[in-house]
N, C-alpha and C positions, 0 to 999 in steps of 0.2 A: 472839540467839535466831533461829533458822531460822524462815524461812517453809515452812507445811507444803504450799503449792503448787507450790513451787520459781519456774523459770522461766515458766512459764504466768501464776504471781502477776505476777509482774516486767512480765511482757508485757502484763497489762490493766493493771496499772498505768500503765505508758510512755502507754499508748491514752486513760484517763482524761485523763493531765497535758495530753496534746495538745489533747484533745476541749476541755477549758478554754479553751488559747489561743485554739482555734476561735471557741468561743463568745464571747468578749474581744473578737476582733477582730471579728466582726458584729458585737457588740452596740453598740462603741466605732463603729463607721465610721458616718459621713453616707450618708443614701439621696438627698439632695438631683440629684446627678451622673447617678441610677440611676432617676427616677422613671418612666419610659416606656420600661421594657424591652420590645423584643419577640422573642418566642420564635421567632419564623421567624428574625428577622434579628440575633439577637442570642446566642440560645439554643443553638439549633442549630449556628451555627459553633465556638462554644468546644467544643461534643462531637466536631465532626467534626474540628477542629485538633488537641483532646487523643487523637483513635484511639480514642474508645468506642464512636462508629459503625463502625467500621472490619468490613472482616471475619475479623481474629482476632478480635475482640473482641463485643460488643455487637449487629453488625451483621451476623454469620455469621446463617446460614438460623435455625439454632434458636438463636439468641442464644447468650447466656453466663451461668449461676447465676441461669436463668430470668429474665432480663432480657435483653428482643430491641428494638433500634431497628433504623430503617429503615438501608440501607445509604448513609453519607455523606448522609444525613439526606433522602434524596428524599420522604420522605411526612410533613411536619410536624407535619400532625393527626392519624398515629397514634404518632409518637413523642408528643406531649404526652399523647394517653392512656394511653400505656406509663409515664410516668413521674409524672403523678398521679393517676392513678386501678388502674392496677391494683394486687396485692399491698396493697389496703386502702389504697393510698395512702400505703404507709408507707417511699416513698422522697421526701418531701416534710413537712416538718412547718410548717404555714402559723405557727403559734402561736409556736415556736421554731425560726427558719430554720438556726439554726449546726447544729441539733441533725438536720436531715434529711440520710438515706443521701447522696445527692445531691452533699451538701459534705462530708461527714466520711471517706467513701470515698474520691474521687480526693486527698484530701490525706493520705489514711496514719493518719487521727486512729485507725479503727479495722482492725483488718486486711483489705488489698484486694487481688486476684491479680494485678491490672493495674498495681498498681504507684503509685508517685506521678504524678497527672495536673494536680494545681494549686497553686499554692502562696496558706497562707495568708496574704489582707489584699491577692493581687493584685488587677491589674483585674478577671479572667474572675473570679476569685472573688468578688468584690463584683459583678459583675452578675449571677450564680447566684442570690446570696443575696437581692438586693434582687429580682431575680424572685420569688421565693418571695414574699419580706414581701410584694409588693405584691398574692398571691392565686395568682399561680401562673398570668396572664394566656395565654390561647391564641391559635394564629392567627384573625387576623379578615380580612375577603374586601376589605376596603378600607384596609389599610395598604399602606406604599410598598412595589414591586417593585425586585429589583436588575434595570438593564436590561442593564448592560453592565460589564468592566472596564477598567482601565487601569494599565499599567505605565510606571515610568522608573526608570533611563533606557530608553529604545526598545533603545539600541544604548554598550554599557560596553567601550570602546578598553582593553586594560590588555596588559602583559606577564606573563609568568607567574610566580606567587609573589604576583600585585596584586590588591588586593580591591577589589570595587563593593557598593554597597546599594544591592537594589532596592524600589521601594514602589510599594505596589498600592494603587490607589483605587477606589471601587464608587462607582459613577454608577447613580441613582433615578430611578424612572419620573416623581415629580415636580420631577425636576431638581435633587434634594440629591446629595450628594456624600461621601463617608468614606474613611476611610486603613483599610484591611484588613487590612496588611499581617501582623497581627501574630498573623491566624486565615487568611492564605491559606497553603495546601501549597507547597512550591516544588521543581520537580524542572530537572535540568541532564537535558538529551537527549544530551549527547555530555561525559560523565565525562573523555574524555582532552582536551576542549578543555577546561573547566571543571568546578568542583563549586559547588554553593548548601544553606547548614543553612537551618534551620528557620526561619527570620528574616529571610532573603530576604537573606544578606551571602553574595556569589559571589565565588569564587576559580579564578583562571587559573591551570590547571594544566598545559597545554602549551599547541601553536600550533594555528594553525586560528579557525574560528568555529564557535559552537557555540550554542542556543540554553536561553532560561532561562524557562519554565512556572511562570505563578502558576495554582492553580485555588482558588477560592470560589465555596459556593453553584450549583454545576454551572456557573459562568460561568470565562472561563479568558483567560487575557491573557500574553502572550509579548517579549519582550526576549531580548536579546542580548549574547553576548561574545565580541569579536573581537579573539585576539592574535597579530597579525602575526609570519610567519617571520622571523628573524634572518637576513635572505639585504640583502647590499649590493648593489641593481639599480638604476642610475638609472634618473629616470623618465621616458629618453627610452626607456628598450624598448618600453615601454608605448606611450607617445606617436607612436615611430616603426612599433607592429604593423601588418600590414595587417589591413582591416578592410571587410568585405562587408557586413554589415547591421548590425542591431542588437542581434544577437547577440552579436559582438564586441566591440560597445561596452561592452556590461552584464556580459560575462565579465571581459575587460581593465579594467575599473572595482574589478571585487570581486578581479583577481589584483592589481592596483596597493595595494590596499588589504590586502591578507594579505602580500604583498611576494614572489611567486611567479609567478617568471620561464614564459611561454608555450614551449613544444619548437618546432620548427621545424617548418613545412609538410611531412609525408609526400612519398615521391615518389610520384610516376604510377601504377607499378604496385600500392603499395598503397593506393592510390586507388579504384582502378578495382576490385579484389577487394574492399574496404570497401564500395563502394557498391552492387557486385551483389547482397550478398549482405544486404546491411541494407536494401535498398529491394524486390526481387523473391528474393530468398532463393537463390541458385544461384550456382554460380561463372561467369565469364566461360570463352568456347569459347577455345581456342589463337586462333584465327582474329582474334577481337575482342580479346584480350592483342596480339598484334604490331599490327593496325590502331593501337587506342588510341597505344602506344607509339610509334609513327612518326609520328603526330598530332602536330605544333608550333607547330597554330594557337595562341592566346590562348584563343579561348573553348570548348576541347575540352571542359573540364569541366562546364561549361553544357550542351554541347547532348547529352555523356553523360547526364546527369540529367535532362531535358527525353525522353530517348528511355526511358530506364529509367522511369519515370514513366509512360510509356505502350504498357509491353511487355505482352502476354496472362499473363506469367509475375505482374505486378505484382497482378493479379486474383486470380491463385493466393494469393500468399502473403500480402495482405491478406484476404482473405475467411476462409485457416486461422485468420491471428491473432484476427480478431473474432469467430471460433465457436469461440473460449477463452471469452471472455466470456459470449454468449451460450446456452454449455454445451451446445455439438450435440454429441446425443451417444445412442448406439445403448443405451444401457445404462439410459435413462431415457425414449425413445422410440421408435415403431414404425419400423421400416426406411422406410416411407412418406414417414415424418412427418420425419425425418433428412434423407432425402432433399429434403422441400419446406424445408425449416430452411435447409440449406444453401444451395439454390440462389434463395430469397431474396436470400441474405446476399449471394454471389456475383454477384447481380444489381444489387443497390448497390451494391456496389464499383466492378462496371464499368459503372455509369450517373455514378461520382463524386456519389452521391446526400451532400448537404451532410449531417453527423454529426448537428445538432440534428432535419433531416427525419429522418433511417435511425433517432433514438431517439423522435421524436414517435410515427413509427408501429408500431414495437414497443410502446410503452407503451398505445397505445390498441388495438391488434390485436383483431379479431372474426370471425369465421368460421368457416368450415370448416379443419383441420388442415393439408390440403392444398392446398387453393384459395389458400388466404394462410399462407405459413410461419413469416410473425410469430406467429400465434396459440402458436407451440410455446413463446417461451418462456413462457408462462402455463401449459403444461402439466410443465413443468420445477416450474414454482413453484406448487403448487395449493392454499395457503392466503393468507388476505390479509399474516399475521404472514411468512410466508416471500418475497411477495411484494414485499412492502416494504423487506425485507433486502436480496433480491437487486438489486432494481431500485436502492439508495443504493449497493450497493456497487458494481456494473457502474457505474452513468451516474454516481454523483461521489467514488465511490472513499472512500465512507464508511463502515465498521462500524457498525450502532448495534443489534448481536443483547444485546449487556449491558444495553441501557434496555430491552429486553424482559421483563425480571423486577426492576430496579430503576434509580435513576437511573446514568447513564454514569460506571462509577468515574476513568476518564483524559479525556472529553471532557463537552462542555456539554448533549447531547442526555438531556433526562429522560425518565421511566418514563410520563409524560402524551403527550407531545412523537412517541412508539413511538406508541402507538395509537390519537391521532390523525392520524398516516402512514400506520397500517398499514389506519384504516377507508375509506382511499380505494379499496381495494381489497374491502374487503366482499361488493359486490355482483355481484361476475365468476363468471362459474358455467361451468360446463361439461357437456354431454351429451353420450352418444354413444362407446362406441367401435368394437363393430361389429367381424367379419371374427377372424383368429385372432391372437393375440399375437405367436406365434413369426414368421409370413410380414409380420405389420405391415398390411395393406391396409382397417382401420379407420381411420375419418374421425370426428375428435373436434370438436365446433363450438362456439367460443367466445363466450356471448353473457353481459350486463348487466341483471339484473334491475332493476324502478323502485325496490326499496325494499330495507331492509336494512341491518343495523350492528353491527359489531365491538363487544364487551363490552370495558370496561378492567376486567380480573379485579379490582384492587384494589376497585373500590367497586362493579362488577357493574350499572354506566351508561354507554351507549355516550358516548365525547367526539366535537365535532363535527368532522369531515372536517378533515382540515389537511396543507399539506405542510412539511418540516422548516422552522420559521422564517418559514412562512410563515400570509397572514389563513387562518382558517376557513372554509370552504363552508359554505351553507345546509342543513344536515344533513332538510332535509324537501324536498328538492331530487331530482326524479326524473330530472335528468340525469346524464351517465353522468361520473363524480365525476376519471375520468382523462383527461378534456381538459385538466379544469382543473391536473390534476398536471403533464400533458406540458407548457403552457403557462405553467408554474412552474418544469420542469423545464431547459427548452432557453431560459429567459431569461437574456439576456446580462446585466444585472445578479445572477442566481442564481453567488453565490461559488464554486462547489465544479465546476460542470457544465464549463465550460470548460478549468478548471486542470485536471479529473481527465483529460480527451482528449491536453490539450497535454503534460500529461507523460507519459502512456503512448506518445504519438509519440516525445517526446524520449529516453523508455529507451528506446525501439527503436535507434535512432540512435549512441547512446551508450553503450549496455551498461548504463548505470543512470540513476536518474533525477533530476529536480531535486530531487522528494522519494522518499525508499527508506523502508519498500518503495512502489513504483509506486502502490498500490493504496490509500493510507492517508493519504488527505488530512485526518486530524484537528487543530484546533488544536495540541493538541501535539505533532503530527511537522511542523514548516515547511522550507519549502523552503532548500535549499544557498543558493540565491541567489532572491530573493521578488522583487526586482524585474525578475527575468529575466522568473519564471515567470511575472507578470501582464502583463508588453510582450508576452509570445509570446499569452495569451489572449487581448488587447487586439487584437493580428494575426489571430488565428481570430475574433474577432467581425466585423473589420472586412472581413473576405474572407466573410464569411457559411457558417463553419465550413466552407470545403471545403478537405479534407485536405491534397491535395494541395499545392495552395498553401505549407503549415506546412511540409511535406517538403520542396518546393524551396526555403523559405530557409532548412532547418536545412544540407541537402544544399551548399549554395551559399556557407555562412559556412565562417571560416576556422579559426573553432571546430573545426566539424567534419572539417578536412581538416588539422591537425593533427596531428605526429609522435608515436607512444607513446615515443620515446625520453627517459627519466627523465633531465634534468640536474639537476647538485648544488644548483642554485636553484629546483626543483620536486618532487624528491625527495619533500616530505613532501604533496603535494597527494592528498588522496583522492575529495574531492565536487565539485570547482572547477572544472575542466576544465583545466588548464594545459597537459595532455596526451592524449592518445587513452588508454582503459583499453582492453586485451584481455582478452575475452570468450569463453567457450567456443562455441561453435555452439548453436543450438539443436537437439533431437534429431531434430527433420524435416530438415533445411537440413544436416545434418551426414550423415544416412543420403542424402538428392538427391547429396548430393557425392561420396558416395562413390560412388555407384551411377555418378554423371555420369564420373569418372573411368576407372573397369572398365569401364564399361556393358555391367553387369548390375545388372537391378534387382531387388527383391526382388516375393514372392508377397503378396498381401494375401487370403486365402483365409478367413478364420474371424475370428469376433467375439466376444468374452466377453458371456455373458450373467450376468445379478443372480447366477443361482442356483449361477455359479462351474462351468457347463456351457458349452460351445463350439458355435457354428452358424455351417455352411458358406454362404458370399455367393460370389456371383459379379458382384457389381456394379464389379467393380477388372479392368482391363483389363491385359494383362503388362506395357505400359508404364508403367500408372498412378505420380504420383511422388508420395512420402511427403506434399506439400505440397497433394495434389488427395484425400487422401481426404476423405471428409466425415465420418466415423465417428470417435469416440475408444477407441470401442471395439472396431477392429480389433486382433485381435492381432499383434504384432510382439516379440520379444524384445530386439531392437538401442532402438525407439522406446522401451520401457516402460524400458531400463536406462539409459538416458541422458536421464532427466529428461520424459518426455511429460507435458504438462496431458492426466487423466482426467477434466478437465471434470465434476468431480462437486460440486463450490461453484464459487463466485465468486468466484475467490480467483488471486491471483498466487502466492501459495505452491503452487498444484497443481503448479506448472512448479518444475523444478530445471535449471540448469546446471551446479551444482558438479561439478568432478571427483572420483570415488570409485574405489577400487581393483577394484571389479568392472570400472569400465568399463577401465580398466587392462588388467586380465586379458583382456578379450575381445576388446580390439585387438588384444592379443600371440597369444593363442592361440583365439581361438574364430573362428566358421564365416564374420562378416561380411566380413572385409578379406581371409581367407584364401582362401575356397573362388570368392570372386570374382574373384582377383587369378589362379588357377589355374583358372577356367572356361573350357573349348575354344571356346565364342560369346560371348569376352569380350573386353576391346580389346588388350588384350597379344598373342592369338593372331593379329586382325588386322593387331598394328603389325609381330608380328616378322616375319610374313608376305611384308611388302615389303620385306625384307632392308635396313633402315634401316644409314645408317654409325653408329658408336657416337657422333659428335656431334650426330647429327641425333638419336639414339634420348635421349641427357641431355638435349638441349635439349626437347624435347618433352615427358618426364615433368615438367622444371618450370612449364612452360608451362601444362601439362593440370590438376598437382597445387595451384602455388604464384603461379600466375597471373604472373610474372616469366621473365626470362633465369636461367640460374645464375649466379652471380661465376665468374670465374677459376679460384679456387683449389677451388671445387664442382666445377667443368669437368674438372681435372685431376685433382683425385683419382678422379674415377669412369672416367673416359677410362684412368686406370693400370688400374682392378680389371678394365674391358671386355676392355683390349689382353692381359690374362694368362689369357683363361677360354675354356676348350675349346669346343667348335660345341654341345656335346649338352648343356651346362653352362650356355647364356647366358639360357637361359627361368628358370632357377631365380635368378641373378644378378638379373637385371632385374625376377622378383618380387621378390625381395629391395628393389631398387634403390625398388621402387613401392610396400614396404611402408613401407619408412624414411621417406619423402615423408608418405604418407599417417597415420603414427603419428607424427608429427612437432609439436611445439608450434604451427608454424607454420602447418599445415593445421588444425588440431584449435580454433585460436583465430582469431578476427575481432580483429585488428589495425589 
């Protein structure tokens, strides 16, 4: 006999027979194990481990089949009343617990979209269910807090094909202690050194190191897997490197340890083009290439670094790089106010004003817009939520705009954690701006009212003053709440403020950084090498953060001077430094050089405004050089196509260095290398002027272009094409001869 429902019968049936099991096994298990659930610390992880908080799921903005939790469960007490009290409460059955939505859902008993999330009679499932039986208990304000985690191993040696298990343990504010492991996420940061499932069991999947991310409860704990190259180097390379600081030591530690042999020392001259151009951004004159080069003292490179360190160019090209951060920038303030920005900035630079000083008094800036140019960046940022952003991500190179609507899905900073950050800033206000838009000559004046407080939207009560991590301020306190920030901020115990400087030095230096990207100091991005990065922060606190200092020992190790030549025992190094990485120029330092080369420089005449209309400045002198403007909103076609930071976030991703087929195209055929290389007041007209011999004319464009002599075999072949080319013919040759230099890998990258 046919059933007249067909499959649909079939299918409630299946649901029944399960629902049974279900019920069976509550009804059969001991609550004994399970008597003291709690739903913060108990509750909550199995949702967020099974992905019902997530946001496919449960945890999306509008939730899922009218059921919305918090996202990764940041709001405890309104997922609990999400989950027994709304819909009648008919996702909980206190009476019969087998029988609530709750358990019969994630286990498949009746049909669920999500799929199967628990299995019946497990652990998570018997603490569901004995939650229920024992009332369906909610958080209370005096149960244990998780304070911290903790992973092992720290650090899992394997070869690839090897597995490790790692376990995570959560450590309580009253000192108890649990294994986690088995509700933390676990993510691998670098898939081609490793991978880790759900369980926390890691597999070496090639060489390198690479790190392994437990997160619980917005708390997050990190371990490692390091599987050394297959390279046979004894360990006298290592032992016999030479070795400047302790740079070297903590590189040549972690290459001894991955088994990735060091390149050998670069020569001189591209020494000497590395370091002008990573320390004051401009190539070396002919002049100083053969000087340098005939130098056979010992400590040449010393007191080149010691002079570069105190060139007027160095002022240049540190003050552009710090009004990235800072965001000067014409597009967001008055030509005035740009003006007084910069030449702040500019003004620390060249007082060596210590980094913790040049952020203390940014952060607490007051004034007038122009009298004091710190005040601008609070006009960049003119709400407390925006101010808070930018000021974690400039000074410690932390994101935390996602705890701005819920807690931090990839790092430990919660949705409370945001606004009480962001109430430190509350009470900044601002009047005034006076005078015309367009001309700028408005003066905006930055002052601190006594009272005042940021709403946390979620419960629409301000939380008290606090910086990340750290105590609370007296929220009835009419001081002005960012002393106490800046003196939280530039503490040399504060984790993040130090590390995030020394590595934005170290990518300069390096073409990238200890941690990538630069700007992204979260637990779960750690550094290539952690024990570098904290001896180098250890050095900036002990020199009382002045820069310099950090420059001359990155400048001065042998780290840094360093051949980029790839041998077959470093080959696979990407983060370690075994070798120099080349780097494309940046777009200022790449248009100085060219210009430096032809000399011709370009016009800096007009600046984009918001409304995608253009307005004529004369603030740029015909020499001005790409690295002296103070505006990002100059227009430039060469700047904008090769990567300029528009300084419109806070962000390292503004800036690109990548090369892309436009800029391809515009070296070969567009106006900048051409029309300059062909300008009657340009250096080609003056050299050929002096009727140069063709050895002297080859020697020179290398000089000029590549900072070196040419080899030999350079020498000759271009000495053949000189000796064959007619009188009327050699201007067109020798552009030629200055394009190929110029479009040449070796100009176009920092080596």
């Amino acid at each position: 006999m046919h059933c007249l429902f067909g499959d649909p019968c079939r299918s409630i049936a299946a649901a029944l027979s399960m629902l049974l099991v279900v019920i069976a096994s509550t009804t059969s298990m001991g609550n004994d194990a399970f008597n003291e659930v709690s739903f913060t610390n108990d509750i909550v992880p199995i949702l967020s481990k099974a992905g019902c908080n997530g946001g496919g799921c449960h945890g999306a903005l509008a939730g899922k089949a009218g059921f919305r939790l918090s996202l990764f469960g940041y709001d405890p007490a309104s997922d609990h009343l999400a989950i027994t009290r709304e819909s009648l409460g008919r996702r909980v059955d206190l009476a019969e617990p087998a029988t609530s939505l709750l358990l019969i859902k994630p286990t498949m008993a009746v049909p669920h979209k999500g799929g199967r999330r628990l299995e019946v009679g497990g652990e998570d499932y018997q603490l569901l269910a004995a939650w229920i039986a024992a009332g369906c208990p909610g958080p209370t304000p005096h149960e244990r807090q998780l304070s911290s985690l903790a992973i092992e191993p720290e650090e899992a040696l394997l070869t690839p094909g090897e597995q490790a298990a790692f376990r995570v343990t959560a450590q309580y504010d009253d000192g108890s202690t649990r294994d986690v492991t088995r509700w933390a996420r676990f993510t691998a940061t670098d898939a081609t050194v490793a991978t880790v499932d759900g369980n926390g069991m890691a597999t070496a999947i090639g060489h390198g190191s690479g790190a392994i991310t437990a997160w619980f409860s917005s708390q997050i704990a990190v371990g490692r897997v390091t599987a050394p190259f297959p390279n046979e180097i004894p360990q006298s390379t290592f032992d016999d490197a030479p070795r400047a600081n302790l740079i070297d030591d903590l590189v040549l530690e972690q290459l001894s340890r991955l088994r990735l042999a060091p390149s050998l020392a670069c020569d001189d001259a591209t020494f000497l083009r590395r370091a002008y151009l990573d320390t004051i951004g401009r190539l070396p004159t002919t002049d100083e290439v053969r000087d340098y080069l005939a130098d056979s003292s010992p400590k040449k490179r010393e007191r080149l670094v010691d002079l570069l360190l105190a060139r007027p160019e160095f002022v240049d090209y540190w003050s552009y790089k710090w009004a990235d951060i800072f965001l000067v920038t014409g597009s967001a303030l008055r030509p005035a106010a740009v003006k007084a920005y910069a030449s702040w900035i500019r003004d620390r630079v060249a007082e060596n004003t210590p980094w913790d000083e040049l952020v203390s008094d940014v952060v607490t800036a007051s004034g007038s817009s122009i009298d004091n140019g710190a005040t601008n960046f609070f006009a960049v940022h003119q709400d407390p939520e925006t101010m808070a952003e930018n000021t974690s991500q400039a000074f410690l190179s932390l994101s935390i705009g996602c705890a701005k609507c819920h807690n931090h899905p990839l790092e430990k900073w919660t949705n409370d954690q945001y606004y009480a950050f962001a109430n430190l800033f509350a009470r900044v206000r601002a009047k005034g701006w006076g005078g015309d838009a367009r001309n700028g000559d408005g003066i905006r004046t930055l002052y601190v009212e006594p009272r005042g407080d940021l709403l946390q939207p979620r419960t629409g009560r301000p939380l008290p003053p606090a910086p990340l991590d750290g105590d609370p301020l007296d929220a009835d306190s009419e001081a002005d709440r960012r002393d106490a920030l800046a003196a939280w901020l530039t503490a040399p115990d504060n984790p993040y403020f130090t590390r995030a400087i020394v590595n934005r030095v170290w990518a300069n230096f390096f073409g990238i950084g200890l941690v990538n990207p630069i700007d992204d100091l979260r637990a779960t991005n750690p550094a290539s090498n952690e024990k570098l990065l904290g001896a180098l922060a250890d050095y900036t606190i002990a020199h009382d953060y002045d820069l310099k200092a950090l420059m001359r020992l990155i400048l001065l190790s042998e780290t840094y001077g360093r051949g980029s030549q790839v041998l077959p025992e470093n080959a696979g190094d990407r983060l370690w430094f075994a070798r120099a990485y080349p780097t494309r120029l940046m777009a200022e330092v790449l248009s100085d050089a060219i210009s430096d080369v032809t000399d011709v420089r370009d016009a800096y005449t007009e600046i984009a405004l918001n409304d995608g209309s253009t307005q004529k400045v004369d603030a740029y002198t015909a020499d001005t050089r790409a690295l002296e403007l103070t505006d990002s909103a100059v227009k430039n076609y060469f700047l904008e196509t090769f990567g300029r930071n528009d300084r419109e976030i806070t962000c390292e991703c503004e800036r690109s260095n990548q090369p892309s087929l436009v800029q391809v195209l515009h070296l070969s055929n567009g106006s900048t290398l051409n029309d300059k290389l062909s300008s009657k007041a340009g250096y080609l007209t003056q050299l050929l002027a002096t009727e140069p011999s063709d050895e002297a004319l080859i020697e020179d464009a290398w000089l000029r272009v590549l900072s070196r002599f040419p080899s030999d075999e350079e020498r000759s072949a271009f000495l053949e094409t000189l000796k064959d080319t007619a009188a009327d013919e050699k201007r067109a040759v020798v552009e030629d001869l200055y394009w190929s230099l110029l479009t040449s890998r070796e100009f176009l990258f920092r080596h």
